[in-house]
N, C-alpha and C positions, 0 to 999 in steps of 0.2 A: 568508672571502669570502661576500659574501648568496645569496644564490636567486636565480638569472637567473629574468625572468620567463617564460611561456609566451607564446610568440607569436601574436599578435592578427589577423594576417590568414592568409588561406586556402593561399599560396604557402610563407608563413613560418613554417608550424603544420608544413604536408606536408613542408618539409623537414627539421626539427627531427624529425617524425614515420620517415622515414626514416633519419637517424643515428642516431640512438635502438634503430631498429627492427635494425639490425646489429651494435650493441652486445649487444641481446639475444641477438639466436643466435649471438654469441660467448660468452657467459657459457652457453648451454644454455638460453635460456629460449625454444625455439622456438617454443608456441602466441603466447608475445607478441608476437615478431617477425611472425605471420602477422596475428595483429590490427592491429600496427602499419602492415602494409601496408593492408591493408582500409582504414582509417582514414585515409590518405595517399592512398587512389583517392577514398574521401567527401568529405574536404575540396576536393580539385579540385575533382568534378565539383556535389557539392552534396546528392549523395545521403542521403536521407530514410530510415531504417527503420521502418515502422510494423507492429509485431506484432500478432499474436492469440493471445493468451493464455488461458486455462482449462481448466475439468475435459474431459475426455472426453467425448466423444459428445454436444458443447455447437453440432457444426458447423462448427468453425473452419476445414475444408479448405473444405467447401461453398461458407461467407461467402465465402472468395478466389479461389475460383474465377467466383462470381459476379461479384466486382466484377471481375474483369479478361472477363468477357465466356471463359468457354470451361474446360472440365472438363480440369484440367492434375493439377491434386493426387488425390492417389488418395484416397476417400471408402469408409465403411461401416457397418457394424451393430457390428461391435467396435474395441476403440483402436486405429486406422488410425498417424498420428505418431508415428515413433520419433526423428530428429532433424531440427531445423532447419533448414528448405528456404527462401530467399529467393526473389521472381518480381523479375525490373528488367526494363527496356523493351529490346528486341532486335527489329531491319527482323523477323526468321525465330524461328521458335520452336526452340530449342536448352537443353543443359544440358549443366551440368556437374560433378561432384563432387568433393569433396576430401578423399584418405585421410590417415590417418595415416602411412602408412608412405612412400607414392608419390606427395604433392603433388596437383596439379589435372588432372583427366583430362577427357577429353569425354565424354557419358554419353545414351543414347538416351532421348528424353521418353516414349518406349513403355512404356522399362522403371523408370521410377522405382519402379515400387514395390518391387522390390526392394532397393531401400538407405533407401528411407524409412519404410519401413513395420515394424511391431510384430511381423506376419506371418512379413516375410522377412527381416530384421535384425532379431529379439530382442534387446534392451538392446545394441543399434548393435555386435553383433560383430564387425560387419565393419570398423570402426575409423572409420567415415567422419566426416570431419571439417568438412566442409560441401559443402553442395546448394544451387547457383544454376540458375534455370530464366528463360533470358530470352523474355519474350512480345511480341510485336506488340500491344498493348493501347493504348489512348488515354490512361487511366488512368495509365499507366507515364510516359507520352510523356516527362516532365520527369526528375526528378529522384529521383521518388518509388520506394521497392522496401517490398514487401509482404514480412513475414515470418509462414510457420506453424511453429508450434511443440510440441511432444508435450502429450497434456493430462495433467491433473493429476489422481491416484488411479488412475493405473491400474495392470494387475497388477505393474509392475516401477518400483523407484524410480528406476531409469535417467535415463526420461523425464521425472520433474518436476526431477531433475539437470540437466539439457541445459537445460529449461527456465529455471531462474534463472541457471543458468551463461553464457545469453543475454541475460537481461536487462542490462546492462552495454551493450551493444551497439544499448539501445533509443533511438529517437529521443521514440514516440509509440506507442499503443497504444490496441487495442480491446480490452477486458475482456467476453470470450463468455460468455454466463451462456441461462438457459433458466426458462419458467414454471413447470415441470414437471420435476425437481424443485428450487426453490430454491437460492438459494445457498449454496455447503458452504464448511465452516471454510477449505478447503485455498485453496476463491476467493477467500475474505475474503484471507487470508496474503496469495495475488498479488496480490490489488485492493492490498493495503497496501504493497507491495513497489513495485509498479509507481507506485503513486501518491507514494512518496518520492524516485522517481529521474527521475522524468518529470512537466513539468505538464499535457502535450497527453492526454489517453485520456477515454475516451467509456465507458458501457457499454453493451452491446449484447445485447437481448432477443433472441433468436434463438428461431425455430420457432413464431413468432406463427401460422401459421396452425391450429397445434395448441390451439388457445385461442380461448374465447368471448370477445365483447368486453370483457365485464365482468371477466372472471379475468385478464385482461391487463392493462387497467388495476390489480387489485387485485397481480398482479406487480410491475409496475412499481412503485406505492408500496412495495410492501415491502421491493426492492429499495432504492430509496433511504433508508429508513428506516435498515433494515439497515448499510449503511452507513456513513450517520450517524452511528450511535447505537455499533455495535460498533468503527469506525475511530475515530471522532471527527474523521469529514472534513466538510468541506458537502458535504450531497446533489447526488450524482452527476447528469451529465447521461444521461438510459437513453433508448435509439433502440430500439423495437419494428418487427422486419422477422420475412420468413420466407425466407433466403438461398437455399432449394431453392427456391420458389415465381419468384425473384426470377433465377434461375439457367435455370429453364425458362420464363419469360417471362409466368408466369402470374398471375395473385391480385391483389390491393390493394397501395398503395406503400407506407401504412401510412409510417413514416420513413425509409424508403430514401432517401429528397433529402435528406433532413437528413443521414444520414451520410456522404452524396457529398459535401455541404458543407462537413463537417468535413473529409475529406480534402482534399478540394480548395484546403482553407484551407492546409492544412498545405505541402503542393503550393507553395505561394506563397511562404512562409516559410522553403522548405527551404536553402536557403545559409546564412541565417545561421543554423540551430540544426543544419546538417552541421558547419559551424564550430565553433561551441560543443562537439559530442559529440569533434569530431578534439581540440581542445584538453584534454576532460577525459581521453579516452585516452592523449596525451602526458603528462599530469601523473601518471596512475597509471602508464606505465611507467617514468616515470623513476626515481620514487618504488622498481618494483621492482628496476631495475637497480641502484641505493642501497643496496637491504637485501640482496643475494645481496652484492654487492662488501665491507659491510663484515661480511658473515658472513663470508668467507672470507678477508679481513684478519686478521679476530680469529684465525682458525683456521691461518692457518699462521707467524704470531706465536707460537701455542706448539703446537708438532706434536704435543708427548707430549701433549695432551688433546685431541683430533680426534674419536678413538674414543669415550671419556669424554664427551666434550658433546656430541656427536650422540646420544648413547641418551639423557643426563639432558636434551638436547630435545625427543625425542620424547617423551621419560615427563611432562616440566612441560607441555607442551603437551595432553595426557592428564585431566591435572587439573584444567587452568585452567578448563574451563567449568562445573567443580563448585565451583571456589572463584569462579570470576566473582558465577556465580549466587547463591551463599549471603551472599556481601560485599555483590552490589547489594539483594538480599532485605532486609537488615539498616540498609542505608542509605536505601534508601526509603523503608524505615522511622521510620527517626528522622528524615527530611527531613521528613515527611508525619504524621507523629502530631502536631505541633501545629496544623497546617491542618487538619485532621479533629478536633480537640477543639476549634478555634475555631469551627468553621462548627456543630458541634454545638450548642456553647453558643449563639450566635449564634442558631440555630433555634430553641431551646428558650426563648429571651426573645423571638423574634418571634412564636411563637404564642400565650405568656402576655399577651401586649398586643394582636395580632390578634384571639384567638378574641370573646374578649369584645365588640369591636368589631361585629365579625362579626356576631355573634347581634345586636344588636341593629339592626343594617341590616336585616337578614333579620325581625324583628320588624317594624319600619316596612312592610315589601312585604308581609307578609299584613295589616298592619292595614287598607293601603291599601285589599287586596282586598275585606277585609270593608265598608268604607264606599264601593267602588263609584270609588275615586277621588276621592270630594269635598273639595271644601278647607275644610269644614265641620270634615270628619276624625274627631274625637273624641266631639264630640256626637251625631254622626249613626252612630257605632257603638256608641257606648251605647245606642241605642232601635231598632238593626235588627241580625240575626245575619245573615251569610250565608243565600242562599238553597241550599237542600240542592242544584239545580241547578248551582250553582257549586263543591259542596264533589266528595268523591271523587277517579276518578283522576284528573279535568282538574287539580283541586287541586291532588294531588301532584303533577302535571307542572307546574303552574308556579310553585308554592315550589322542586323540586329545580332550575328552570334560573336561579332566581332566586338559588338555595344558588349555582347555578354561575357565574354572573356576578358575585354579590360574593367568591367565592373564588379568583377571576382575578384580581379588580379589587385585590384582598389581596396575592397572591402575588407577583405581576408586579415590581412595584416592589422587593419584598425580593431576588427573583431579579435583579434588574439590578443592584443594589449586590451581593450576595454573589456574582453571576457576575464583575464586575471586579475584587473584593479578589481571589477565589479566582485566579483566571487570573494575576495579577501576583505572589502568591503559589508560584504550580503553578510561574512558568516561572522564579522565582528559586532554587527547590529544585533543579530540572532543571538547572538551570547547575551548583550544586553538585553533584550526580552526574555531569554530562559531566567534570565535573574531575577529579573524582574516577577515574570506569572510564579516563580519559585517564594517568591515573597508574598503574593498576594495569596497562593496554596496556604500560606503558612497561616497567613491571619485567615482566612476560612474556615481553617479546619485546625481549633484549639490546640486538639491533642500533638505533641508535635510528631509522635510516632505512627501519625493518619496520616501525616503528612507528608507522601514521598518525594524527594526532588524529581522534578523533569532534566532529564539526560539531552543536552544537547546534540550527543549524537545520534539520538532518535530523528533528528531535523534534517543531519547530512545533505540527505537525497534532496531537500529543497533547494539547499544553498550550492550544492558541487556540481550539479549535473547541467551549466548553461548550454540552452541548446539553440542554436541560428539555423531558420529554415535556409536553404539552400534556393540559390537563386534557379530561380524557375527557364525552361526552354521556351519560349516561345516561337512557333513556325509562323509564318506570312507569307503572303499576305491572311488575314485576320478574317474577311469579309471578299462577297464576288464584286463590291462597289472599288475595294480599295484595289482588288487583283485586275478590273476593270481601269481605274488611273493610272494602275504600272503598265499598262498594256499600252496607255497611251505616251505614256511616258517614255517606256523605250520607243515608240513608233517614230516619236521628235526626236530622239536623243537629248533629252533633258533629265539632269542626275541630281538637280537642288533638290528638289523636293524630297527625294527618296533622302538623300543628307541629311535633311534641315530633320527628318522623323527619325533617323535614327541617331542621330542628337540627343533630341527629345526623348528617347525612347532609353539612353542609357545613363539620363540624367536620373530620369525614373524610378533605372534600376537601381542606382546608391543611395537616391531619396529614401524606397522603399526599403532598402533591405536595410540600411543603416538604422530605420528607425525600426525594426522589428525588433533591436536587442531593446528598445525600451519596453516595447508592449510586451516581452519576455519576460524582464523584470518587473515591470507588474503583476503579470501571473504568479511569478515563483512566489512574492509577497504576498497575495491572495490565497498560494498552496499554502504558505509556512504559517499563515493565520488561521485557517481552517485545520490544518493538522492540529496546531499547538491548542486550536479552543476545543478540539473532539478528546484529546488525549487528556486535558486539564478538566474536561467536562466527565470523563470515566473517571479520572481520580477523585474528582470532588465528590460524587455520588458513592463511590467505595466509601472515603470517608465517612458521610454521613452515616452511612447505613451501619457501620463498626461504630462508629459512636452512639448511636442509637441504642445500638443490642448492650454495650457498654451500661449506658444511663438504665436500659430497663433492668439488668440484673440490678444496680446497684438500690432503685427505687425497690426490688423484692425484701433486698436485706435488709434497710432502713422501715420497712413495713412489719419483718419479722422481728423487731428490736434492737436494741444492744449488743448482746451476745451475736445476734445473726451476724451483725453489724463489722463487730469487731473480728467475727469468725471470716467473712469476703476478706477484711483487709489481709488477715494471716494469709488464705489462700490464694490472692495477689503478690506478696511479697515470695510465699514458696514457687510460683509463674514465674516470676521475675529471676529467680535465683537458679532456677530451672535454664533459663536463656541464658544464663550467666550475666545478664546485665541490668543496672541498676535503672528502673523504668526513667524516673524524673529526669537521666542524663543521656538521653538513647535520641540519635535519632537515625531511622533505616532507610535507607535507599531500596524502593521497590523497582524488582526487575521485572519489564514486560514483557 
């Protein structure tokens, strides 16, 4: 029997979402079941989650407190965020928390910080399992719920835990970053994280008013650069604000509208992408009710190995990210060492046929110089030299922009051919590696309904976004030694020298920049390695962990007999029939 599909409208997702979601907590899978509910109130009502994401002490409580108008999140000097606190729109300001052990309680807004906070819940001892805080906010009025979240690097890895362990649950996001200090590996990770599973997110400069206006702007570029350049995304869109400034009612608006906007946009749209997140939540639960059900098929199919293949899963699962890592190392390899000795080659005969060129364009623009421009040209530089007024550093400044416009006017064109061969190259390798690590998932992880394919277009952003630094300006002279030789230089009227360097100087520039598309292509192959083993390395651990809970239910019913025995299988086959699909023949694409 095929794959029923997932249900397309709002009524018919949330119900699906809720049969679904009681299969789970029959099987033990309780957090699913709770997201399945969450999920089943979204899709009704329409509800939007938009997080804030980042390192510590980046503001993230501040920023949400400001946009809903009123100091609800508890803020401070050290990592405030230990778990994930939602605000949605309520007549009265209320909260509520959710334990592990005790379900949803009502919780005083006085006291939040004792279960939110790093302070008074150290790495969330206290088991809480979620913090909703509803506000009287304009902002909220709709549909929209803000989410903050622990930030990233700080003392316990609890909180950047909680933190990806949320994202799943993301609709849209604000990536908090700061002028002071830049942004850290750990943001980049999230910016990259977040940007695979989400199209809607912003970045957001936070604590502009700690910054001149120039360092701000000079933030901002770097930020998107950044980006760019280490993601291989298109540059970010970045809002510069000062959230406390903005919170106390004071300072410049700086882009505070603009991020209102953004939300606000979002605000509009939220139905249909509640929809969209309630359906990909239904597909990955089904997907996990699939892989526990035929782990524990397998498992009480043959009782006397129950014991035996729960430790030889936990021990293969132990090793898979050593042997993932070392197989995709190896295949990358061989995928990508012919596109790297093409493009090389390819370089090394477009500079053999550019340089040449080159030099003598660059020859023409100072001969020009020396005849003043005349269309005379040749005769009139035979019988006048430069005047020494013309020669020196103005000289070298305008041979080096001239070196730099014909090494543009060179490069460009070879970068647009070599950026589309390479790209339609990058993304045909990358297909043969999705298949590949799709194959190796497979034999990992038995079950094959634990086994989700990896989506090639989760990679896109590696493979399409080639990005060539821009050839750089350079002013001269460089040094008071060499502005000292031009000085002599025009004093004799003598112009080789200054020639012969900027020559040199624009041979440089095709050397250099033609070879940055290879050190490009090595990064983006370094990105698509590191995405593919982190994304294969969450699946593989979901796996385990579904097969696991699988094996132990089945080792209960083989403990309680026969009859237990044979009473699981009936209650698998009614699961199965429940999904409409025949387990042994199933296999589900999880969406992330």
């Amino acid at each position: 029997m095929g794959t029923p599909p997932i249900a397309s409208s709002a009524p018919d997702v949330g119900r699906q979402l809720r049969e679904w979601g009681a299969l789970a907590a029959e099987l033990g899978l309780a957090e699913a079941k709770v997201l399945a509910e969450e999920a089943t109130d979204r899709a009704a009502t329409g509800a939007l989650y938009l997080a804030c994401v980042g390192q510590f002490k980046r503001g993230k409580s501040t920023l949400l407190n400001a946009l809903v108008g009123m100091e609800i999140l508890p803020s401070g000097v050290i990592p405030v965020t230990a778990v994930p606190t939602v605000l949605r729109y309520g007549a009265e300001l209320a909260a509520r928390v959710r334990f592990a052990a005790a379900g949803w309680r009502p919780w005083p807004v006085a006291e939040l910080a004792a279960i939110v906070t790093e302070a008074e819940n150290p790495g969330n001892r206290k088991g809480v399992m979620g913090v909703e805080v509803q506000v009287p906010s304009p902002l909220l009025a709709g549909a929209l719920c803000l989410a903050d979240t622990p930030g990233l690097g700080s003392v316990g890895q609890e909180s950047a835990s909680a933190t990806r362990a949320f994202l799943p649950r993301v609709d849209a996001a604000l990536c908090v970053t700061g002028f002071d200090p830049p942004l850290s590996g750990e943001e980049l990770e999230m910016i990259a994280a977040v940007a695979a599973r989400v199209p809607d997110w912003v970045l957001v400069l936070n604590k502009a008013d700690r910054a001149e206006p120039g360092e701000l702007a000079e933030a901002a570029a770097f930020a998107r650069r950044t980006v760019a350049e280490r993601l291989h995304l298109p540059p970010p869109r970045v809002l510069a604000i000062s959230a406390l400034q903005r919170l106390r009612g004071a300072g410049p608006d700086r882009d505070w509208p603009e991020l209102l906007a953004f939300i606000q946009d979002l605000a509009r749209r939220s139905r249909d992408i509640a929809v969209r997140s309630a359906q990909r939540a239904a597909t990955r639960l089904r997907a996990g009710i699939l892989a526990v059900v035929a782990a524990e098929r397998e498992a009480l199919a043959r009782p006397e190995a129950t014991a035996v293949r729960a430790a030889a899963t936990a021990a293969r699962q132990r090793a898979a990210v050593a042997d993932l890592s070392r197989e995709l190392a190896e295949r990358l390899g061989v995928e990508t060492a012919p596109l790297l000795s093409r493009l090389a080659a390819e370089r090394a005969a477009f500079l053999a046929s550019a340089i040449p060129q080159a030099r003598q364009q660059l020859s023409h623009a100072y001969a020009k110089h020396h005849d003043g421009g005349s269309k005379q040209g040749h005769a009139r530089a035979q019988s006048q030299r430069p005047t020494r007024r013309s020669l020196g550093t103005r000289y070298r400044r305008d041979l080096n922009r001239a070196a730099q416009s014909i090494a543009q006017a060179t490069v460009t064109p070879w970068l647009a051919t070599a950026q589309a061969a390479t790209d339609a190259e990058f993304g045909q390798a990358m297909q043969r590696i999705i298949v590949r690590a799709n194959d190796h998932l497979q034999r990992l992880s038995a079950p094959p309904p634990g086994a989700p394919d990896v989506d090639s277009d989760a990679f896109a952003a590696a493979r399409s976004h080639f990005q060539f630094h821009g050839i750089e300006r350079i002013a001269a002279p460089a040094s008071p030694l060499l502005w000292l030789r031009d000085f002599v230089i025009a004093a004799v009227g003598w112009s080789a020298p200054i020639e012969r360097s900027a020559q040199d100087f624009l041979v440089e520039l095709l050397t250099v920049n033609s070879a940055r598309v290879e050190g490009d292509i090595a990064e983006r192959v370094q990105a698509a390695r590191k995405a593919l083993e982190r994304d294969l390395r969450q699946r593989l651990d979901r796996a385990a962990h579904l097969a696991e809970l699988g094996i132990s239910r089945a080792r209960r019913s083989v403990a309680a007999g026969a009859e237990a025995r044979a009473a699981a299988n009936q209650g698998l086959n009614a699961i199965e029939s429940a999904l409409q699909i025949t387990g042994s023949q199933c296999r589900e694409s999880d969406v992330r």
